[in-house]
Structures are given as C-alpha cells and as structure tokens.
PLY file of the C-alpha trace (Angstrom):
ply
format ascii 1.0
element vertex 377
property float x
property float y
property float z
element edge 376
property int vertex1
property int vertex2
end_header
-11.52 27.23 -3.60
-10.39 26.68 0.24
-11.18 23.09 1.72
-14.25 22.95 4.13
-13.19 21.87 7.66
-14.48 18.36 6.76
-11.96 18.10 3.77
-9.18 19.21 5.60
-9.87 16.13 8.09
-10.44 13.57 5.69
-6.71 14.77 4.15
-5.37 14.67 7.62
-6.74 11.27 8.37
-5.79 9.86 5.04
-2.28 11.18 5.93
-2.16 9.97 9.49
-3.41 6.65 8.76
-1.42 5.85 5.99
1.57 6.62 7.62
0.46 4.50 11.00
0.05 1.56 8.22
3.82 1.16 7.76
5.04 2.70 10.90
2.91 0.25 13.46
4.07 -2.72 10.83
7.71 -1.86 11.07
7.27 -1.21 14.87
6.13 -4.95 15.32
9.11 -6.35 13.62
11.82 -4.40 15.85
10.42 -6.28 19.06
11.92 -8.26 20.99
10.12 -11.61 22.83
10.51 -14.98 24.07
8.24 -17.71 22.57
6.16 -20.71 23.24
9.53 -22.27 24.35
12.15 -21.28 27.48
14.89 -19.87 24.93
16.19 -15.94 24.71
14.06 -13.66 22.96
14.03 -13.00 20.02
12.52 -10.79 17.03
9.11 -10.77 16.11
9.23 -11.89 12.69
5.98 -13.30 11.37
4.73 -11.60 8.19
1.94 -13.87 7.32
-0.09 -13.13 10.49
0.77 -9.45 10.47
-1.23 -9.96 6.66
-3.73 -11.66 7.84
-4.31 -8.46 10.31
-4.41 -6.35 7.28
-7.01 -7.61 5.42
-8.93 -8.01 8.61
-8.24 -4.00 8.63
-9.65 -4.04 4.86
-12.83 -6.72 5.87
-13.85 -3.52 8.32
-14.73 -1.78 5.15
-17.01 -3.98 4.05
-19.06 -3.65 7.67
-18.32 0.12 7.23
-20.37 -0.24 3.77
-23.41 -1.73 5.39
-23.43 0.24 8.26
-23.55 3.28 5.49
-26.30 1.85 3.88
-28.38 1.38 7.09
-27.87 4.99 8.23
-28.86 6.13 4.10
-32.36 4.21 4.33
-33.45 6.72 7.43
-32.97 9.69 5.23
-35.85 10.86 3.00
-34.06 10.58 -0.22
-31.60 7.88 0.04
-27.73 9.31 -1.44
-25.49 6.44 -1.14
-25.08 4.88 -4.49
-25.57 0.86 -3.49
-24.18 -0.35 -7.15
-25.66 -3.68 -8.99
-25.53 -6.85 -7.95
-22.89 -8.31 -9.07
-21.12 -11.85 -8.67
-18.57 -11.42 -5.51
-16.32 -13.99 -6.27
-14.89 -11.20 -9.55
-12.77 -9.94 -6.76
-11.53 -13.54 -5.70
-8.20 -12.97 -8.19
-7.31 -9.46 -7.78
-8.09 -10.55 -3.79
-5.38 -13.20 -4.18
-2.86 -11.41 -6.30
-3.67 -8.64 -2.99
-2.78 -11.86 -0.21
0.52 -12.74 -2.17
1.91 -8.98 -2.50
0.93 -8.14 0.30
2.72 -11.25 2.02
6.24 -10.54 0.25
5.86 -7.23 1.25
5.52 -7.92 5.02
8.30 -10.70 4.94
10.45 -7.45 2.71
9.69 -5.18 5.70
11.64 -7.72 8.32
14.45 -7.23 6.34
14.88 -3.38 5.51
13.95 0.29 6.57
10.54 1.65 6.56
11.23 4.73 4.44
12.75 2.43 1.89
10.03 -0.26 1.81
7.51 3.04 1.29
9.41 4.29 -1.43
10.03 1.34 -3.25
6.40 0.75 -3.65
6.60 3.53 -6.43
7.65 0.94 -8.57
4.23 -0.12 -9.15
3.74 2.57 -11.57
5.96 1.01 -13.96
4.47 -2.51 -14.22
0.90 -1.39 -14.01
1.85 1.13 -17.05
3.00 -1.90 -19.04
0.38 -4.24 -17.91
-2.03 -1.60 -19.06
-0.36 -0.93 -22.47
-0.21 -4.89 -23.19
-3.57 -6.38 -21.65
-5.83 -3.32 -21.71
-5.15 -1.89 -25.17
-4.12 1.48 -23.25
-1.83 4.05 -25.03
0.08 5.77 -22.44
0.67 9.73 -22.48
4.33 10.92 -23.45
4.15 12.27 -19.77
3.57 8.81 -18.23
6.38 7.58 -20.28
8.73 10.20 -19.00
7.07 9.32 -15.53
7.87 5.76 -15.83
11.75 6.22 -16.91
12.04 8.96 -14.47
10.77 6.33 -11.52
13.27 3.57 -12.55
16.27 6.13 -12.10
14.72 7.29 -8.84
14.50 3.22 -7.55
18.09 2.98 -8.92
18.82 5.71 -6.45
17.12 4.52 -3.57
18.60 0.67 -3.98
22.34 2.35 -3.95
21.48 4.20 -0.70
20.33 1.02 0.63
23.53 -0.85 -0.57
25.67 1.94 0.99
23.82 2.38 4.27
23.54 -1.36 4.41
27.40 -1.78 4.92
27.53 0.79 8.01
23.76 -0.25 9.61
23.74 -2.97 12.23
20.17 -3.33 12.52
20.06 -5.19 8.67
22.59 -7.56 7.15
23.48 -6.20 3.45
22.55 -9.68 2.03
18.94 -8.91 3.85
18.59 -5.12 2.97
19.21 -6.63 -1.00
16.63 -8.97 -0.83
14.27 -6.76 0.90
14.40 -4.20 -1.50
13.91 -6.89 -4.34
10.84 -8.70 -2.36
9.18 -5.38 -2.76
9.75 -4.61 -6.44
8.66 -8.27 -7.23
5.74 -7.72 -5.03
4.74 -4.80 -6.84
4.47 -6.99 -10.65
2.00 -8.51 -8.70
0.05 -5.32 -6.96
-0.03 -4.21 -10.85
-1.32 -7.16 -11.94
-4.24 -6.52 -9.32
-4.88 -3.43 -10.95
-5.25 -4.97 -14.01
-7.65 -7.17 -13.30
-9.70 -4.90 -11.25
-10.06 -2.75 -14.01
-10.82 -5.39 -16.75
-12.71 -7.85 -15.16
-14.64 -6.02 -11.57
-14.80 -2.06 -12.62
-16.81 -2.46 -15.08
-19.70 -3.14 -12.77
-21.28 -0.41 -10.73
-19.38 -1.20 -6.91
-19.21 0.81 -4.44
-15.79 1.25 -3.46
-15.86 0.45 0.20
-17.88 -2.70 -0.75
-14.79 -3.71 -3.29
-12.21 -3.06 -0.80
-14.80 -4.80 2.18
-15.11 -7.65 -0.43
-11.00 -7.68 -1.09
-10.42 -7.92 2.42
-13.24 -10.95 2.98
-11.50 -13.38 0.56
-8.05 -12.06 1.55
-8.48 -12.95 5.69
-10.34 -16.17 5.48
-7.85 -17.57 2.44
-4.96 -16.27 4.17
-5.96 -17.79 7.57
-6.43 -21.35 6.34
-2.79 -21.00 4.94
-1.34 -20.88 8.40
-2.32 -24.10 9.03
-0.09 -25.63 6.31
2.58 -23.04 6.73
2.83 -23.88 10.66
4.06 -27.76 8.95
6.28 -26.43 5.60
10.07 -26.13 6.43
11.93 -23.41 5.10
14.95 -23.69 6.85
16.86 -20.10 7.74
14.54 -18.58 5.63
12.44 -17.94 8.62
12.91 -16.34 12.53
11.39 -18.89 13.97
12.44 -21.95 16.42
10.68 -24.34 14.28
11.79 -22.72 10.87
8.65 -23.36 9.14
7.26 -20.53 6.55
5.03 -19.13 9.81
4.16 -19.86 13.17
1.55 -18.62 14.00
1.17 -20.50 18.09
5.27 -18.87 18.49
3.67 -15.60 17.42
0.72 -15.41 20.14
3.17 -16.60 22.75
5.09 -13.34 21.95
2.25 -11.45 22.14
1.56 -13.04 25.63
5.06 -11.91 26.69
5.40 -8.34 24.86
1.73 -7.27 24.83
2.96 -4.24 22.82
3.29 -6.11 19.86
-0.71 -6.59 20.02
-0.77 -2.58 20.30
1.20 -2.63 17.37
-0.56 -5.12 15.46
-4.05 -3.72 16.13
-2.60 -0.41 15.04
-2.05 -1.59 11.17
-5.63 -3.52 11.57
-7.37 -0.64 12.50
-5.13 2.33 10.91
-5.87 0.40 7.44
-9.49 0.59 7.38
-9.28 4.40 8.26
-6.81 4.44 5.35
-9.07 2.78 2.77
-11.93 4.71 4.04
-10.29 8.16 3.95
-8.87 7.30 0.48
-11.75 6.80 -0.84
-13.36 9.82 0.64
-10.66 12.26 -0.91
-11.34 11.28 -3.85
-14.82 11.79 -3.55
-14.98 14.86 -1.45
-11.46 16.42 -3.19
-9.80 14.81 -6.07
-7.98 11.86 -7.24
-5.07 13.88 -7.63
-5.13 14.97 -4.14
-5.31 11.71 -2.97
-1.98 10.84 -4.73
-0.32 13.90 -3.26
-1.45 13.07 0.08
-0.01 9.13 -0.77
3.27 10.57 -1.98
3.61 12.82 1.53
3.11 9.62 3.51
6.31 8.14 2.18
7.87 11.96 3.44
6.15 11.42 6.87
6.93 7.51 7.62
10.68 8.95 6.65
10.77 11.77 9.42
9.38 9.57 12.15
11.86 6.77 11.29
14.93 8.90 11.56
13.33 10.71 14.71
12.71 7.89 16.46
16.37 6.44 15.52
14.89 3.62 13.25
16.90 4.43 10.71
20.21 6.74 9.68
20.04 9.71 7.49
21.38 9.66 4.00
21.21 12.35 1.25
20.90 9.53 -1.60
17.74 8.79 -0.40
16.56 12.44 -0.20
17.41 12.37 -3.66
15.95 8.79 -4.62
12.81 10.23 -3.09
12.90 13.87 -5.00
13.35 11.42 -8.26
10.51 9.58 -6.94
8.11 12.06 -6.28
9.16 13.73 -9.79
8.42 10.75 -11.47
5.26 9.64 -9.86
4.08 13.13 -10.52
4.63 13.11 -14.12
2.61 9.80 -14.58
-0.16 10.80 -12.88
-0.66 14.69 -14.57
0.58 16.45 -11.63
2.27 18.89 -14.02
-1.12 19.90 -16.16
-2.16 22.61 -13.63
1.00 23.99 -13.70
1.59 24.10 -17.45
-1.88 25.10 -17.99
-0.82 28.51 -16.07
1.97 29.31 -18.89
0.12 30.54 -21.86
2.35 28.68 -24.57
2.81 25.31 -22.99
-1.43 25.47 -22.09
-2.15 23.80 -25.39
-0.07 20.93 -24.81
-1.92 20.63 -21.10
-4.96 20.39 -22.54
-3.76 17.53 -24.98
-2.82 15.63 -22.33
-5.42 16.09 -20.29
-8.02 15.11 -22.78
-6.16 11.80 -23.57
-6.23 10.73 -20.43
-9.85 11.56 -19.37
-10.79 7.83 -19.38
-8.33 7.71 -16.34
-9.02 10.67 -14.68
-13.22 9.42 -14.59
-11.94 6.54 -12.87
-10.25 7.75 -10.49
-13.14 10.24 -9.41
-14.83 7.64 -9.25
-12.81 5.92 -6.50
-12.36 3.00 -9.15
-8.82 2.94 -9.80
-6.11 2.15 -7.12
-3.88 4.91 -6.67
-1.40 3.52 -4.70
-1.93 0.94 -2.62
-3.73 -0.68 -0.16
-1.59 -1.25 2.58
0 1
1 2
2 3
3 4
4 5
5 6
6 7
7 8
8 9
9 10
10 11
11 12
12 13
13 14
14 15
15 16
16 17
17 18
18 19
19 20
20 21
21 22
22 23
23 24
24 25
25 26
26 27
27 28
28 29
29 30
30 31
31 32
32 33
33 34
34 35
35 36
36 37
37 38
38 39
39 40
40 41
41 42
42 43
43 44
44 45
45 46
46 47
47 48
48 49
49 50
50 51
51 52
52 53
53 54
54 55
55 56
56 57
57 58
58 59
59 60
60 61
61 62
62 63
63 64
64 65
65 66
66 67
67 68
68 69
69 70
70 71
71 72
72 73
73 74
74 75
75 76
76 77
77 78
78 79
79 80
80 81
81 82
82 83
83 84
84 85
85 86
86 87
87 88
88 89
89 90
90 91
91 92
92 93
93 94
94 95
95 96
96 97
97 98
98 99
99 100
100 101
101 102
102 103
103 104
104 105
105 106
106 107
107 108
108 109
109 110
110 111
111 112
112 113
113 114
114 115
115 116
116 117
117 118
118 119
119 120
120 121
121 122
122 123
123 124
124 125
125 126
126 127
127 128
128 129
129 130
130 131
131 132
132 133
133 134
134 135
135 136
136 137
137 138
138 139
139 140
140 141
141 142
142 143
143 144
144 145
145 146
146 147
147 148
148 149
149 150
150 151
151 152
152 153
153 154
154 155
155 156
156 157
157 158
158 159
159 160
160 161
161 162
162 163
163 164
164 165
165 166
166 167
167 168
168 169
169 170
170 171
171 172
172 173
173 174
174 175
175 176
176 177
177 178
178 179
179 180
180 181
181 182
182 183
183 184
184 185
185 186
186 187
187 188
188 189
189 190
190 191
191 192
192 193
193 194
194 195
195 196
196 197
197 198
198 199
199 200
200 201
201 202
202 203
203 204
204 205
205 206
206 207
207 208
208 209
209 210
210 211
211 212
212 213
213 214
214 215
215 216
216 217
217 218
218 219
219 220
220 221
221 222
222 223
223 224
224 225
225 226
226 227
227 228
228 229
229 230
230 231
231 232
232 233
233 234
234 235
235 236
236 237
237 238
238 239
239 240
240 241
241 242
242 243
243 244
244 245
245 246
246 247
247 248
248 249
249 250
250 251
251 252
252 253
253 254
254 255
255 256
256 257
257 258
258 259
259 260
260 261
261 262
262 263
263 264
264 265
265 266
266 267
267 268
268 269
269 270
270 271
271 272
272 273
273 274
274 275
275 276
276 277
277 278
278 279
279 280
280 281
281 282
282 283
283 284
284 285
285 286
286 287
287 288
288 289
289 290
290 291
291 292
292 293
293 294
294 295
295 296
296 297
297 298
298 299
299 300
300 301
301 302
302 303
303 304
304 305
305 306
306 307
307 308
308 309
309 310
310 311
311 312
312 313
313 314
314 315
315 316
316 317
317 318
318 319
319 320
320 321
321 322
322 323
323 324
324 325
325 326
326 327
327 328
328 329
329 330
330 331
331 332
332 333
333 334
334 335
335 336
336 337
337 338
338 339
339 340
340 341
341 342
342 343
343 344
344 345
345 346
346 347
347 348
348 349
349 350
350 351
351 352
352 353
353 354
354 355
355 356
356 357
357 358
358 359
359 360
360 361
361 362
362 363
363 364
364 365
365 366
366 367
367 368
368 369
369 370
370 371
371 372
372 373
373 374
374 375
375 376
C-alpha cells in the first residue's frame, strides 16, 4: 500500500531531525571561541550543558502532550488515548540512567567523528539483548542471536577504521578517537539498562508515549541542571577543555556563546531538532510501523555520514563503509528485517512465520510506541 502524503512527511521529518540531532551536536564542538577570560580561543567543549539542552528538547514533548490533549477535548469524540494515572517518579531511574548516557556520549562526541559516534550506538542492541535474556526472562530468536554476533564484528570494524584514520586525522588525537569510541559503547550498557527498566517497571502502565518521553526529559533537565553547580567546583584536571579544568563550566560556556553566537544556533538546533525527533518517532510507529521506524533510524547513521564527509568533517574510508554494511546487516537481523523477505520464498516462509510468532510480544510493543528503538538522542 503507497504512503499517504502525511506518512511520507512524518518519515522525512523523522529522518531530517534525527540526523540534525548529531550533526548540530558535532557542529558545536568544532567551534572555536574565547571565554569569560582575555586568552586565545579555544574549542567549545562542554558536554554537560549541550545535555542539559537535550532533555530540554525531550521536556518539549511533554508540553507537546498537553497541548494534544487540549486540542482532543474540542472534538466530539475525543481520540487521543490519555493512559492511567500513574506515579511519575517510575521514570525517575530509566530518566537517570538517560542523564548519565547521554552525558558520556556528548563528552565521546568531543573526541571522535560524527559518523562513528552514530554507528557505534548500534551496540546497544547487544547489551539490551542480554539485559533482556537475564532480567526479563526473555528468550531471544536464533535471528537476534545471529543479529547480535553479526553487530560485534561490524563494531570491530568500525573501531579499526577509527584506529587507522586516527593516525593520519589531525582534527582527533588517536589516544582521544580510542576513548571516544569506548565512552560510547560504555554509554550504551547504560542506554540498555534504560530499556530494561522501562519495560519492567513503567510499560506496564497505560502512558502515552509523548508523556513518557515529556516525563524523561522533566527529571533529566532539572537533575542535570543542579549538577552544574557542583561540576563548575570538581577538578578534573586535563580531562576537561576548560581554563578552570573542572568537569563543566557552564559561566566559560555562555561567554562563548556571547562571542560565537553560532554556537547558540547550534545548540538550539539539537534542543529543538530532538523534540521533532521524539515526536516523529513516535508517529511512525503509529501512523507506519515499528519496523519502519528502525529503517528510517538506521538511514540516519547513512545521512549524518554523507554530510560529514561533504562538509569536510571527516575523511573517507572504505572500512567504515563496511563496518556500517555489517552494521546495518546485523541490526536488521535482530530486529526481523529479514521476515518479509523470507516470507516471499515459499520454502524458507515457514521458518518466517516461526519467528515472527515468537517474537509477537515485541513486535505489540513496539506498535505501540512502547519500546525504544534506538535512541533518544
């Protein structure tokens, strides 16, 4: 059946967005700026603040949610499902496991490519498969075994094209490209531990998506922003690109903005671009399918890729082509991309439909927007 126009732009913004998420983050961190104190400039480097504009981004949602609710009550027959009430402070974990990932990730990003930091992510997969096998009593598909395996050699991939392209590339130190790329795997135990606990402890209560994410965000911003205070005082040495070298500094970072306003543009762009994201998510799985929504998720990795090497950001290298491929193959296989085709070849359509019906607990999940299918940043 062919998409309705309205499909096709809720695809297209999910796309767009997603891809504006990483770009406009990575854009941030390759400015250049003089601080609060008459000294050169220097890069913008402060990850915590640039997190605390993401779950600002997410907090939208949950104004997004009301606003939803208020336009519903003028119809005759209200169709927004509201959900039960339910105790807010379920998502005050998963919120916090969301505030720490997403941290290391941001700090990750300072110190290797886009594309990379995108692909890497993929590695979530893994630990939420095990997570789900040891505290959710879930028995994964052979596929999603295969899947998993099949990831690991693709991040194996992907780390040896940073290792190679991080002896020629000026922009990162190999030392920093290393521990980038391990920032984000170790982020990603805890993204999949957030997924675990979503699904044990908050999905089992009727929420309405954009309230979850809206409620996410809440805790995420106002925790997050009382932790600059005592990270403007903690010394971490080198550690940070700062003049004081505390863990964040958060006065340096507005007198940057004051001298580069760009940086704002570029800030405001991964605020704003993630509520569209979350919102557009969300809607594709409604409006589509879950599975769309992870095809559209895996082309945004392809996408931030193509801008960063057309814009110069980063150098071209076939290992990573490949890393992705592997990726993508992997990803694909964990998540029952291959049933539709298999169902099409008449003796491999019995084993489709095996699959397919041990995984249906999933798959009702997902359509209902329940289950994170990537990420949320």
């Amino acid at each position: 059946m062919a998409w309705t126009k309205y499909q096709l732009f809720l695809a297209g913004l999910m796309l767009t967005t997603g891809s504006i998420n990483t770009l406009s983050a990575k854009w941030a961190d390759m400015f250049n700026a003089k601080g609060c104190q008459e000294e050169p400039e220097r890069p913008f480097s402060h990850p915590f603040l640039q997190a605390v504009g993401m779950f600002l981004g997410e907090f939208c949602c949950l104004a997004a949610f009301y606003i939803l609710i208020c336009h519903d009550k003028r119809r005759p027959e209200p169709r927004v499902n509201r959900g039960q009430s339910f105790n807010p402070f379920l998502f005050f974990p998963p919120a916090m496991c969301d505030m720490t990932a997403t941290s290391i990730m941001y700090v990750a990003l300072n110190m290797t490519s886009a594309s990379s930091f995108q692909m890497l992510r993929g590695a979530v997969i893994i630990f939420t498969g095990l997570l789900s096998v040891a505290f959710l009593g879930r028995r994964l598909a052979p596929n999603q075994w295969i899947g998993i395996f099949i990831t690991i050699l693709g991040l194996v991939i992907v780390g040896l094209a940073d290792f190679i392209s991080g002896n020629k590339d000026s922009s990162h130190k190999l030392s920093d490209v290393i521990t980038g790329d391990l920032l984000i795997i170790m982020a990603q135990i805890i993204v999949s531990v957030q997924m675990v606990l979503e699904e044990k402890f908050v999905y089992t209560h009727d929420v309405h998506p954009l309230r979850a994410v809206g409620t996410e965000g809440f805790f995420g911003f106002f925790v997050l922003s009382l932790l600059l205070i005592p990270m403007y005082f903690i010394p971490v040495g080198n550690f940070a690109n700062n003049p004081r070298h505390v863990l964040e500094d958060a006065l340096d970072a507005f007198c940057q903005i004051g001298h580069q306003p760009l940086i704002l543009l570029a800030l405001l762009g991964n605020t704003v671009s993630i509520a569209f994201f979350n919102f557009a998510g969300i809607s594709v799985t409604k409006e589509i399918s879950a599975t769309t929504r992870m095809v559209l998720d895996s082309l945004r990795t392809l996408v931030i890729w193509v801008v960063s090497l057309a814009l110069g950001w980063e150098h071209f290298h076939g290992l990573q082509v490949l890393g992705f491929l592997v990726l993508l193959v992997g990803t694909a296989l964990y998540n029952g991309l291959h049933r539709p085709l298999l169902a099409r070849i008449p003796c491999c359509a019995r084993f489709a439909n095996e699959e397919e019906g041990g995984s249906g607990e999933r798959e009702r999940l997902l359509n209902d927007g329940r289950v994170q299918t990537g990420d949320n940043s």
